[in-house]
Biopython code that builds the backbone (N, CA, C, O; Angstrom):
import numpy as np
from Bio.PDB.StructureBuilder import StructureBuilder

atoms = [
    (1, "UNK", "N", (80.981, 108.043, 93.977)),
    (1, "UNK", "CA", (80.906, 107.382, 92.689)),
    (1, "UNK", "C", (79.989, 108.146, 91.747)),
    (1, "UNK", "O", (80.299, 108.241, 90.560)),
    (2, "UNK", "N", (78.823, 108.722, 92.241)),
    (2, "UNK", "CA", (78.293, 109.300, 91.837)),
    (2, "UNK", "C", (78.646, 110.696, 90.820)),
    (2, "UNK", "O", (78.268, 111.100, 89.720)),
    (3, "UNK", "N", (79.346, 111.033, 91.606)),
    (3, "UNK", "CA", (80.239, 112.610, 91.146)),
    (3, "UNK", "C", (81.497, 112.084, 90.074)),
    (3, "UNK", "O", (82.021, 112.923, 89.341)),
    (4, "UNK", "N", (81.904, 110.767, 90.038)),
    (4, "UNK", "CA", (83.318, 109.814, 89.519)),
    (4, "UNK", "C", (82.203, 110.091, 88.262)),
    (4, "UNK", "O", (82.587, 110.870, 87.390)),
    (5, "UNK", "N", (80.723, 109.447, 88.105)),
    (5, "UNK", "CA", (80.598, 108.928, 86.793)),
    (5, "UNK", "C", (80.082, 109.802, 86.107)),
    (5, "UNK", "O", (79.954, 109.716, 84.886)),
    (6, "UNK", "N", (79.582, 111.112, 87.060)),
    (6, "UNK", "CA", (78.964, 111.945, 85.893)),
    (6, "UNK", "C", (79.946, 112.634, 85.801)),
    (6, "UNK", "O", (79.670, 113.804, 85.536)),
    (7, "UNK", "N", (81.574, 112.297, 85.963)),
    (7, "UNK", "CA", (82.371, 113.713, 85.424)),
    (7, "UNK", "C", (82.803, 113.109, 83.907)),
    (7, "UNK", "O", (82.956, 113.803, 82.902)),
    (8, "UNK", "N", (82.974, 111.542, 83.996)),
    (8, "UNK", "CA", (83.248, 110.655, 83.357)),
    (8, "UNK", "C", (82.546, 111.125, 82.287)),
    (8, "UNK", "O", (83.030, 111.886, 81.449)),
    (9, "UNK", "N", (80.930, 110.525, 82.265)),
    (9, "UNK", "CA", (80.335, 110.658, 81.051)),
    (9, "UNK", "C", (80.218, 112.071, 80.570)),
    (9, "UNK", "O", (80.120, 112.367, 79.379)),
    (10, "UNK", "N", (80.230, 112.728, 81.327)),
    (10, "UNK", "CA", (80.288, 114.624, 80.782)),
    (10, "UNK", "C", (81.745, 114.245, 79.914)),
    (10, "UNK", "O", (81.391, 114.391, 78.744)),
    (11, "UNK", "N", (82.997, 113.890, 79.903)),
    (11, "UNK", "CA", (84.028, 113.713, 79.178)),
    (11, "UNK", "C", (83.640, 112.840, 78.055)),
    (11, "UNK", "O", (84.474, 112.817, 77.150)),
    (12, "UNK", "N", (82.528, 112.075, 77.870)),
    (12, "UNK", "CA", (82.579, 111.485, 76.759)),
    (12, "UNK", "C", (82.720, 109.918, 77.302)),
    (12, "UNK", "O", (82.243, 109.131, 76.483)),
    (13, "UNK", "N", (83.089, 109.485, 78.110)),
    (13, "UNK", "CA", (83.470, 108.372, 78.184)),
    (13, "UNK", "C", (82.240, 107.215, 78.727)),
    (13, "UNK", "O", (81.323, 107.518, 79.490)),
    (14, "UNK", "N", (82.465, 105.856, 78.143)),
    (14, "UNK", "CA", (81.251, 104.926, 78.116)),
    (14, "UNK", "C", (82.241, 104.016, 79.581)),
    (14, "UNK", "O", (83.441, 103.862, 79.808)),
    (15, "UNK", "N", (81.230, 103.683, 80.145)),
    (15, "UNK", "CA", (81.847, 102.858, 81.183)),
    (15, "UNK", "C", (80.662, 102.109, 82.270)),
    (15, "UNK", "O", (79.547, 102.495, 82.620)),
    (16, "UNK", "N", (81.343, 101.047, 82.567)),
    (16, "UNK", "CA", (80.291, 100.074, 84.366)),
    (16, "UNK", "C", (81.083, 100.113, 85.207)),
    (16, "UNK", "O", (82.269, 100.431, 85.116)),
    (17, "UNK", "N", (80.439, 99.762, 86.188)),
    (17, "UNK", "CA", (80.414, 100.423, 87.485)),
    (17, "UNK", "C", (80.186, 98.738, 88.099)),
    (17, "UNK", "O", (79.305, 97.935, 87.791)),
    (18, "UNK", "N", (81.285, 98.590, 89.022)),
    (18, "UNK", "CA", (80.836, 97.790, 90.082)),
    (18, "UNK", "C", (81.041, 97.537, 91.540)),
    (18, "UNK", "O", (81.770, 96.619, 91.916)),
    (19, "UNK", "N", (80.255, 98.533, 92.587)),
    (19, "UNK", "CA", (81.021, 98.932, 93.699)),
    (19, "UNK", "C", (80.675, 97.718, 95.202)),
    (19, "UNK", "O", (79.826, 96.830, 95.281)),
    (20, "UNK", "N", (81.546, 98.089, 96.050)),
    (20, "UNK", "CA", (81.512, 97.079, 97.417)),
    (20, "UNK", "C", (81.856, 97.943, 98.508)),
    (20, "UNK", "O", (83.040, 98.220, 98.704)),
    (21, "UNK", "N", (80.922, 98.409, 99.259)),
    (21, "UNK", "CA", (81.276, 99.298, 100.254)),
    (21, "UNK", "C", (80.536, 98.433, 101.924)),
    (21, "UNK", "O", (80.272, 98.960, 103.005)),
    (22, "UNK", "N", (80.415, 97.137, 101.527)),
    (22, "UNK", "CA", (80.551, 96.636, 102.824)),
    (22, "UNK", "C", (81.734, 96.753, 104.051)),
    (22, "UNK", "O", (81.700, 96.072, 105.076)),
    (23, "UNK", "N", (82.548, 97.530, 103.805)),
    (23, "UNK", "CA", (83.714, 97.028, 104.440)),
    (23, "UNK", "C", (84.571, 98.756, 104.773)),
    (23, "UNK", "O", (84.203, 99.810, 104.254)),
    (24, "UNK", "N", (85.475, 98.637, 105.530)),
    (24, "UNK", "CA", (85.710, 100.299, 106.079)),
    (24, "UNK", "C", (86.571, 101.097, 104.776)),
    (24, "UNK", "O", (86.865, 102.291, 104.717)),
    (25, "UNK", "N", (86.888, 99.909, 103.678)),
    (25, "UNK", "CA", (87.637, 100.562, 102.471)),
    (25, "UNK", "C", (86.498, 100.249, 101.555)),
    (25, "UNK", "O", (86.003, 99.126, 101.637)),
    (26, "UNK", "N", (86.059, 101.046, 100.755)),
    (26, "UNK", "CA", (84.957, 101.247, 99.625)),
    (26, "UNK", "C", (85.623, 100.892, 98.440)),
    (26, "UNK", "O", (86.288, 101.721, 97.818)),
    (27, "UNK", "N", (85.511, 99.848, 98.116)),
    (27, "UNK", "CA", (85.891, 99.724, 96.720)),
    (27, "UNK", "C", (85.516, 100.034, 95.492)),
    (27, "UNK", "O", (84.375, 99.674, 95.781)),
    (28, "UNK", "N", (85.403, 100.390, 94.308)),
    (28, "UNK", "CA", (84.874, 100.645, 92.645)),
    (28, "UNK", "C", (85.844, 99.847, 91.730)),
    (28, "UNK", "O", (87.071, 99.835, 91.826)),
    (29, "UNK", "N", (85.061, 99.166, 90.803)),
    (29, "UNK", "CA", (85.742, 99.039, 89.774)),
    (29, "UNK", "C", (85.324, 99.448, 88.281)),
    (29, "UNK", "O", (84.337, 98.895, 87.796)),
    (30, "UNK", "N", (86.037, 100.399, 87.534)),
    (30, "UNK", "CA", (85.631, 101.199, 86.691)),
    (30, "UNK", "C", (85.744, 100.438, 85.138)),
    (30, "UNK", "O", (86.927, 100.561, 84.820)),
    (31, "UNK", "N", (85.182, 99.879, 84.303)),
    (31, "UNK", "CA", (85.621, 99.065, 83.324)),
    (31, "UNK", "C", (85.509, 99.954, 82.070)),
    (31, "UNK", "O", (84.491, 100.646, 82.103)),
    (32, "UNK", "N", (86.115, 100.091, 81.200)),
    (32, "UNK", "CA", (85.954, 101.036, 80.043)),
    (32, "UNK", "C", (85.700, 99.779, 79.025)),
    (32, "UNK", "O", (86.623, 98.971, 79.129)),
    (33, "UNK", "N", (84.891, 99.457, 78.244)),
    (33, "UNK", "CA", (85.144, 98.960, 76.696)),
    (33, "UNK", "C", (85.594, 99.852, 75.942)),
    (33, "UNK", "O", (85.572, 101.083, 75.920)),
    (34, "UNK", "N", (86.161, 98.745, 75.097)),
    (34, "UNK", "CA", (86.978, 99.747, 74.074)),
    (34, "UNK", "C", (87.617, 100.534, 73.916)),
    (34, "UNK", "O", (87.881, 100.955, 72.790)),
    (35, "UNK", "N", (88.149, 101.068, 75.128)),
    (35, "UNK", "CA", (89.176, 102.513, 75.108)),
    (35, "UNK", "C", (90.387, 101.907, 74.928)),
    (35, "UNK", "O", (91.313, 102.715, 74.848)),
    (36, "UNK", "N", (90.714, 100.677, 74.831)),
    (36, "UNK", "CA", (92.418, 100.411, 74.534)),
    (36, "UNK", "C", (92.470, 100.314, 73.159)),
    (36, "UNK", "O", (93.445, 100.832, 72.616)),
    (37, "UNK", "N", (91.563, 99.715, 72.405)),
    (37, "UNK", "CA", (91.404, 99.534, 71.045)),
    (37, "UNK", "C", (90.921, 101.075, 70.374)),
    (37, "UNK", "O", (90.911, 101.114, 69.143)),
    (38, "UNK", "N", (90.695, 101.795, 70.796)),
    (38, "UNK", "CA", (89.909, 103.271, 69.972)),
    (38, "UNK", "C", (91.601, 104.102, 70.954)),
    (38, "UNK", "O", (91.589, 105.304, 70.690)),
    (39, "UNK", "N", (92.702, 103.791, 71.776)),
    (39, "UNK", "CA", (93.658, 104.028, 71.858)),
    (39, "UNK", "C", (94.993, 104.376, 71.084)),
    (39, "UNK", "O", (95.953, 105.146, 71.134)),
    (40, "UNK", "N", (94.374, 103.157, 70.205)),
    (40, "UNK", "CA", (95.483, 102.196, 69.929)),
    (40, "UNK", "C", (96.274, 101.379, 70.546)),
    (40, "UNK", "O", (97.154, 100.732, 69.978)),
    (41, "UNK", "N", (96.106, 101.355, 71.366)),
    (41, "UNK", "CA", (96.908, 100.064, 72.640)),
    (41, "UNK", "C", (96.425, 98.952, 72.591)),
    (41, "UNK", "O", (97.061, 98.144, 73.268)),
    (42, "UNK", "N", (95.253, 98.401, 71.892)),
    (42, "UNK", "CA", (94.960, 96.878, 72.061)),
    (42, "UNK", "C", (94.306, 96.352, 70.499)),
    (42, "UNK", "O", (93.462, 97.001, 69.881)),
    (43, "UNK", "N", (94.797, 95.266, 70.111)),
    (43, "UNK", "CA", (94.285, 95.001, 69.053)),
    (43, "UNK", "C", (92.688, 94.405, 68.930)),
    (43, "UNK", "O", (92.138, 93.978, 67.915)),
    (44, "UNK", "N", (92.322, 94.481, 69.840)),
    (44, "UNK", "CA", (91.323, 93.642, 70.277)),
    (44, "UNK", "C", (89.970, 94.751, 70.912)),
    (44, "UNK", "O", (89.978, 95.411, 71.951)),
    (45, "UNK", "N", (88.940, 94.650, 69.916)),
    (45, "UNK", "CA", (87.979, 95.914, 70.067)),
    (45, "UNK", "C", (87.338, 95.710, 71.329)),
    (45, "UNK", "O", (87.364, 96.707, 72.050)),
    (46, "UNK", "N", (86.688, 94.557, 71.870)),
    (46, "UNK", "CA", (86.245, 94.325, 73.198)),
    (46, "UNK", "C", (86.836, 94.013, 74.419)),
    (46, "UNK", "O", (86.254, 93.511, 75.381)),
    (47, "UNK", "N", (88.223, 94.381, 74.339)),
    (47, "UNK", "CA", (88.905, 94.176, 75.184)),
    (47, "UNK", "C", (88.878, 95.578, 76.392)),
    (47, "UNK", "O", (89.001, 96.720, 75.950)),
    (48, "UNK", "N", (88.730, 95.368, 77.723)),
    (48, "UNK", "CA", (88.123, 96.210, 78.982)),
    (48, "UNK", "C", (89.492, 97.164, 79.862)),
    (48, "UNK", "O", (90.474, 96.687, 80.431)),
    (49, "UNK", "N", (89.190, 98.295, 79.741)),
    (49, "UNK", "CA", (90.227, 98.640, 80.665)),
    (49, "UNK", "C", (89.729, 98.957, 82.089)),
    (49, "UNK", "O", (88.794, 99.676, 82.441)),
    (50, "UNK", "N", (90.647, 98.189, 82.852)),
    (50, "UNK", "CA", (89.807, 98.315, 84.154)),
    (50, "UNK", "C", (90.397, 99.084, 85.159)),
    (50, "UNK", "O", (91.600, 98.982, 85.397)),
    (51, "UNK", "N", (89.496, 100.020, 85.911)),
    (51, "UNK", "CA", (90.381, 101.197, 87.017)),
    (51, "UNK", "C", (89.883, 100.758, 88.390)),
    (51, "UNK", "O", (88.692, 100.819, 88.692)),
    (52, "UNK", "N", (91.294, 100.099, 89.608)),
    (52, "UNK", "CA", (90.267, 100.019, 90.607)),
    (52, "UNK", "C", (90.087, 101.328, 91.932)),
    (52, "UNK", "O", (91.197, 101.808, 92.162)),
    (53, "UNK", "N", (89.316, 101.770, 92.534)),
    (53, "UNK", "CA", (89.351, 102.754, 93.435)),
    (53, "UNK", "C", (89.223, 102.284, 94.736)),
    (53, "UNK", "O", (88.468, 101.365, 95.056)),
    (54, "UNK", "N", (89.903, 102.860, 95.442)),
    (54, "UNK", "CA", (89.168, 102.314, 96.893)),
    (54, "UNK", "C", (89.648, 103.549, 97.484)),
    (54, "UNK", "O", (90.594, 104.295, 97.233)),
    (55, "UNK", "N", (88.522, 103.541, 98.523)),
    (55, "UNK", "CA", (88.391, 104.907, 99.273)),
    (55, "UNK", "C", (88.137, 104.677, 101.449)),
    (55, "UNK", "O", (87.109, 104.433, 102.081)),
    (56, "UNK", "N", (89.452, 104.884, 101.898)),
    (56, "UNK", "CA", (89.088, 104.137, 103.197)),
    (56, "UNK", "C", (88.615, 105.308, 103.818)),
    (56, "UNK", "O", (89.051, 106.459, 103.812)),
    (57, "UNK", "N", (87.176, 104.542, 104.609)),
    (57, "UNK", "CA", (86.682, 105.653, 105.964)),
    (57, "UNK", "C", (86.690, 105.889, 106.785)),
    (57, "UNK", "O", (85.782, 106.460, 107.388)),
    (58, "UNK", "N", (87.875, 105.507, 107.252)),
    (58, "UNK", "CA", (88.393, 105.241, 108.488)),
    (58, "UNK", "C", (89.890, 105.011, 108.444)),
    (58, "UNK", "O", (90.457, 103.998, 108.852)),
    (59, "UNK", "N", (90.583, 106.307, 107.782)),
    (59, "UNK", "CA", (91.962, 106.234, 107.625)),
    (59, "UNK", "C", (93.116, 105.876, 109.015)),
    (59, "UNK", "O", (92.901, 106.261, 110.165)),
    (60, "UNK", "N", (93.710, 105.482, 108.807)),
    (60, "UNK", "CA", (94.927, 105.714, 110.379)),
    (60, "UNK", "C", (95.598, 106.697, 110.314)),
    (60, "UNK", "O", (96.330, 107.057, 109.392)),
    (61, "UNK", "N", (95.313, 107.360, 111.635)),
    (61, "UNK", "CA", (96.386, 108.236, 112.600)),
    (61, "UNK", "C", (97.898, 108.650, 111.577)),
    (61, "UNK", "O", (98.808, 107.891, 111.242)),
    (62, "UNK", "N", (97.720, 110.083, 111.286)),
    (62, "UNK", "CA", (99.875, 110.412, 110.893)),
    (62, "UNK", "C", (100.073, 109.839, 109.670)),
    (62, "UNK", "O", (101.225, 109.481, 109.427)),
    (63, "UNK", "N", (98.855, 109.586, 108.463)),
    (63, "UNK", "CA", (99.227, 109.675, 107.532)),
    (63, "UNK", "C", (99.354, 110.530, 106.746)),
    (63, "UNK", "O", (98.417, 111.303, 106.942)),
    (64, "UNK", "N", (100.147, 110.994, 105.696)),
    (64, "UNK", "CA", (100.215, 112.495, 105.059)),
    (64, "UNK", "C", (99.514, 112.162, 103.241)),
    (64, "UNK", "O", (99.543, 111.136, 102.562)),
    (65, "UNK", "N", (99.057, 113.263, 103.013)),
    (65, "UNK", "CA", (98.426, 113.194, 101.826)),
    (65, "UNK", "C", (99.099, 114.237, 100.981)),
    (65, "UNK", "O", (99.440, 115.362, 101.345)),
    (66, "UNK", "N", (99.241, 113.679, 99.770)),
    (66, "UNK", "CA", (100.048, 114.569, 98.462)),
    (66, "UNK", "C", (98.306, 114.982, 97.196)),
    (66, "UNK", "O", (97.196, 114.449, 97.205)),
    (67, "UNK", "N", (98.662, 115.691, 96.643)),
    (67, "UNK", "CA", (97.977, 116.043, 95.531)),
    (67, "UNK", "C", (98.740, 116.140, 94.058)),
    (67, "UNK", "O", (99.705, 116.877, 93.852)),
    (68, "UNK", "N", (98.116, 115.235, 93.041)),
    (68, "UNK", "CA", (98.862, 115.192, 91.593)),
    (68, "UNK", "C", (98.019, 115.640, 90.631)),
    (68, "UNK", "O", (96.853, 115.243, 90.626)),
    (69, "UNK", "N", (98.330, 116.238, 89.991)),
    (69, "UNK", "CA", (97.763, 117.112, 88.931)),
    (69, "UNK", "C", (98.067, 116.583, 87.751)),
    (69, "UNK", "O", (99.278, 116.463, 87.566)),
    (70, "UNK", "N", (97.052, 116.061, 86.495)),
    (70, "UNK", "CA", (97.339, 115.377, 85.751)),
    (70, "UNK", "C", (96.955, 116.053, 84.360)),
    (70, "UNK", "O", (95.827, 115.680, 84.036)),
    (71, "UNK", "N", (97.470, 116.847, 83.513)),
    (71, "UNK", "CA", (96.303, 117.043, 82.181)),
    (71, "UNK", "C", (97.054, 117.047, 81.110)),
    (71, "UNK", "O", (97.747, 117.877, 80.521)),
    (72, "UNK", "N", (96.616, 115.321, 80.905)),
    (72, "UNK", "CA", (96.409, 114.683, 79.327)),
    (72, "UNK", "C", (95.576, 115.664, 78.399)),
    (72, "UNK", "O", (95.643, 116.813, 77.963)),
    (73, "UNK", "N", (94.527, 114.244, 78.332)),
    (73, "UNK", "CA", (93.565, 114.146, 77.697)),
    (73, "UNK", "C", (92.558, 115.146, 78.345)),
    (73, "UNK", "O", (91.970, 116.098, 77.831)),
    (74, "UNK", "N", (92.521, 114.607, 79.761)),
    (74, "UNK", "CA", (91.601, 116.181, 80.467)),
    (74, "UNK", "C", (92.226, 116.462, 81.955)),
    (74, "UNK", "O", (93.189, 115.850, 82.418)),
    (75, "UNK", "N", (91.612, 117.340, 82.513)),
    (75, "UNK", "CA", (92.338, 118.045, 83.765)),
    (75, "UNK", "C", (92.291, 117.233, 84.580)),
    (75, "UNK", "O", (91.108, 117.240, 84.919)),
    (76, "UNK", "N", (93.180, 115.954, 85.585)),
    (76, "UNK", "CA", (92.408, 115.257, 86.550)),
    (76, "UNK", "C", (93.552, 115.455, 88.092)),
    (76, "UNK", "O", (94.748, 115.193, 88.219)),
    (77, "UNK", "N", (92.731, 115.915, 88.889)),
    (77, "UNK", "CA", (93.553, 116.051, 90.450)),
    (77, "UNK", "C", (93.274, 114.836, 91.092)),
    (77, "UNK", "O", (92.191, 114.294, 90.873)),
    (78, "UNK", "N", (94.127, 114.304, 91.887)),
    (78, "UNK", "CA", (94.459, 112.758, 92.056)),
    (78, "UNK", "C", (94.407, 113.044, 93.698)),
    (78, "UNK", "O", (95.615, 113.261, 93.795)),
    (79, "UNK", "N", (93.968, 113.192, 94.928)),
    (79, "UNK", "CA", (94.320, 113.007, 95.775)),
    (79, "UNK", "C", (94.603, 111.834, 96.856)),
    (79, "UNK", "O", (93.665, 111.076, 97.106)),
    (80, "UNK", "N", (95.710, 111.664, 97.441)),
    (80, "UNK", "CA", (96.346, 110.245, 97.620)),
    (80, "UNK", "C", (97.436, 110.243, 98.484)),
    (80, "UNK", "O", (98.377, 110.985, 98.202)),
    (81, "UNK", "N", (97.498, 109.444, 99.636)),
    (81, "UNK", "CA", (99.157, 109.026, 100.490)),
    (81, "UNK", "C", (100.138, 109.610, 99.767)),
    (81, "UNK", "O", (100.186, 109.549, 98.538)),
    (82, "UNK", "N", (101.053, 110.265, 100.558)),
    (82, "UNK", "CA", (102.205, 110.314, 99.919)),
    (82, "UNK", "C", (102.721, 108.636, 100.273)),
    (82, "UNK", "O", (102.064, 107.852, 100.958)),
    (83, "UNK", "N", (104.420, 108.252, 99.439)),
    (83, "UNK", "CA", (104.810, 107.218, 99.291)),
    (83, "UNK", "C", (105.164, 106.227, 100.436)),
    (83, "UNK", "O", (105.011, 105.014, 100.574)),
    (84, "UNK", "N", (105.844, 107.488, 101.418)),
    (84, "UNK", "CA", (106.275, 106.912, 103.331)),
    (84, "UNK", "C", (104.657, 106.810, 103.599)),
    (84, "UNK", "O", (104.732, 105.954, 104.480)),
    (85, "UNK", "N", (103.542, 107.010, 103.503)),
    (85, "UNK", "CA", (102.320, 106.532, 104.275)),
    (85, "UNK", "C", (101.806, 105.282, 103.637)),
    (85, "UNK", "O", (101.268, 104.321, 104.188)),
    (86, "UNK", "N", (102.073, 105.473, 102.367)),
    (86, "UNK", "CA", (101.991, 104.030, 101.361)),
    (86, "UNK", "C", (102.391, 102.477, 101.869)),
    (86, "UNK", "O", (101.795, 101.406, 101.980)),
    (87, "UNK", "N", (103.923, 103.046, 102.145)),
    (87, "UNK", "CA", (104.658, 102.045, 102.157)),
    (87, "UNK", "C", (104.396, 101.585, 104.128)),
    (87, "UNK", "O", (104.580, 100.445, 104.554)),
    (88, "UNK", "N", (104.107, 102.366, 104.708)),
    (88, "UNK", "CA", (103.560, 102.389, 106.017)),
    (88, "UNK", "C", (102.614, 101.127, 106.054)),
    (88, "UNK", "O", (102.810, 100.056, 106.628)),
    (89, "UNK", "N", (101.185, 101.663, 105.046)),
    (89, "UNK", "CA", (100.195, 101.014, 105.314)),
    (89, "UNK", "C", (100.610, 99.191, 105.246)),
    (89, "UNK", "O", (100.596, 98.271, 106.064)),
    (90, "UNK", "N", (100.883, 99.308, 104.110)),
    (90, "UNK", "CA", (101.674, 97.990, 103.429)),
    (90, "UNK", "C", (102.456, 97.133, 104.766)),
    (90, "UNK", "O", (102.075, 95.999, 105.055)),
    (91, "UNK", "N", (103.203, 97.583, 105.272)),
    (91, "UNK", "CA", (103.892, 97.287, 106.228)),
    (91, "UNK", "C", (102.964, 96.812, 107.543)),
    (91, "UNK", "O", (102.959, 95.749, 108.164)),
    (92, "UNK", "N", (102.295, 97.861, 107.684)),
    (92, "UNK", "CA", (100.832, 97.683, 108.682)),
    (92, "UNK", "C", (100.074, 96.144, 108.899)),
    (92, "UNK", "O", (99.674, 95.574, 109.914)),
    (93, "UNK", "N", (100.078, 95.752, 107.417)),
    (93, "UNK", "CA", (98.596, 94.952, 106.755)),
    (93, "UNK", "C", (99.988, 93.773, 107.271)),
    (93, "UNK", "O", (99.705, 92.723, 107.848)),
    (94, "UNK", "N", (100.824, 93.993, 107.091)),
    (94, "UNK", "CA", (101.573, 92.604, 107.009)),
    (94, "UNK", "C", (101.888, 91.744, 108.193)),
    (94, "UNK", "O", (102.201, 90.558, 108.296)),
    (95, "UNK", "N", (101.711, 92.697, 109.040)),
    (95, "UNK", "CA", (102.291, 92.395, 110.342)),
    (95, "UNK", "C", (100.718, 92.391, 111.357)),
    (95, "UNK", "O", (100.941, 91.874, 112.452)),
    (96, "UNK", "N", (99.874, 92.657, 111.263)),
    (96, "UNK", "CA", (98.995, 93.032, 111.550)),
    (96, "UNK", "C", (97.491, 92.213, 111.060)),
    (96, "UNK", "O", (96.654, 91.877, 111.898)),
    (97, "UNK", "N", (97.381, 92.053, 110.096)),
    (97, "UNK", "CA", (96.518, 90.731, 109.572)),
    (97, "UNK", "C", (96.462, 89.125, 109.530)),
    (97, "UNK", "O", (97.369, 88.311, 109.357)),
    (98, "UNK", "N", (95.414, 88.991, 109.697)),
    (98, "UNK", "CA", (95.620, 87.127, 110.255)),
    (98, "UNK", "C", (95.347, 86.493, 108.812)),
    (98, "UNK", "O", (94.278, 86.286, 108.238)),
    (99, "UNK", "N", (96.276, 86.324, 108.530)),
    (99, "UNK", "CA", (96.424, 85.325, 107.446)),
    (99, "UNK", "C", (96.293, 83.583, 107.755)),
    (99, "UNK", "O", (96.919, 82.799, 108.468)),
    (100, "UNK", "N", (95.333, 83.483, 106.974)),
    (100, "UNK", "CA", (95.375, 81.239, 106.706)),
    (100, "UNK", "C", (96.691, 80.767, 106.145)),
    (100, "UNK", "O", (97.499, 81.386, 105.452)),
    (101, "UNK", "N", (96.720, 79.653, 106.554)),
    (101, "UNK", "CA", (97.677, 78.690, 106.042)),
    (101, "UNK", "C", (97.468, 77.985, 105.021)),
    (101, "UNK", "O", (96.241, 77.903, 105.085)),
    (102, "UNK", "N", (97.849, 77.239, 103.851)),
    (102, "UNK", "CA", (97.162, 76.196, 103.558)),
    (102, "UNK", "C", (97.943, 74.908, 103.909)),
    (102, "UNK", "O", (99.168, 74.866, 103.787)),
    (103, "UNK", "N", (97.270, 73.939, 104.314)),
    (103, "UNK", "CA", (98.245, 72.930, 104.690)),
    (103, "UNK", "C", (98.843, 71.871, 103.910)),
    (103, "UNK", "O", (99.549, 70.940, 104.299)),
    (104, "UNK", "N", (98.381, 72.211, 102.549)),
    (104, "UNK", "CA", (98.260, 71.492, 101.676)),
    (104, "UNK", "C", (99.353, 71.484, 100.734)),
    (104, "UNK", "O", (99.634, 70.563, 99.967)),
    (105, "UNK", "N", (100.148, 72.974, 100.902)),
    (105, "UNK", "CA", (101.383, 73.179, 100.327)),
    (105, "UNK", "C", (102.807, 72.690, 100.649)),
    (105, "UNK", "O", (103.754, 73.040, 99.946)),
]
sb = StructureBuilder()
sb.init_structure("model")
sb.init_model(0)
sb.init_chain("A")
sb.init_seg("    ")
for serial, (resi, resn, name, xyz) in enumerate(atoms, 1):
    if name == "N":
        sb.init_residue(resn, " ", resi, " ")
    sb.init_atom(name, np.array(xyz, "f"), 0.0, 1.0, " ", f" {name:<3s}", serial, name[0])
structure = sb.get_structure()
């Protein structure tokens, strides 16, 4: 996160930070003010754009990783699952996690 925010603010950009790394996936959530409205995408000057990250440390076994190359506004390399490890994990969590009931429904 550290290295996330100072590449951030070296670009110019104003932003908070609110991270949760209790858990084997590290979460961030990146909030921008004002970048949809100084966009043009939002009519609304205090309105937040929010980015979430999560970073697992303890990946599973035979997943494959792709790299995306992005340059907008600035140069950004994305590294990430390809779509079959994606759709893997997804599949994983479903069958595999103990979900509550509610009884109430």
């Amino acid at each position: 996160m550290d290295r996330i925010g100072s590449d951030l603010r070296g670009a110019g950009f104003e932003f908070t930070t609110h991270t949760s790394s209790d858990k084997t996936v590290h979460s961030a959530f990146l909030r921008f003010p004002g970048l949809l409205y100084e966009a043009g995408l939002s009519p609304h000057e205090k309105e937040k754009l929010s980015v979430k990250l999560e970073i697992n440390t303890d990946p599973p076994g035979g997943a494959e990783t792709d790299t995306t190359v992005l340059n907008r506004n600035f140069l950004l390399s994305l590294w990430h699952y390809d779509l079959p490890s994606l759709m893997a994990g997804k599949i994983h969590a479903l069958l595999e996690r103990n979900y509550t009931i509610d009884s109430d429904i």
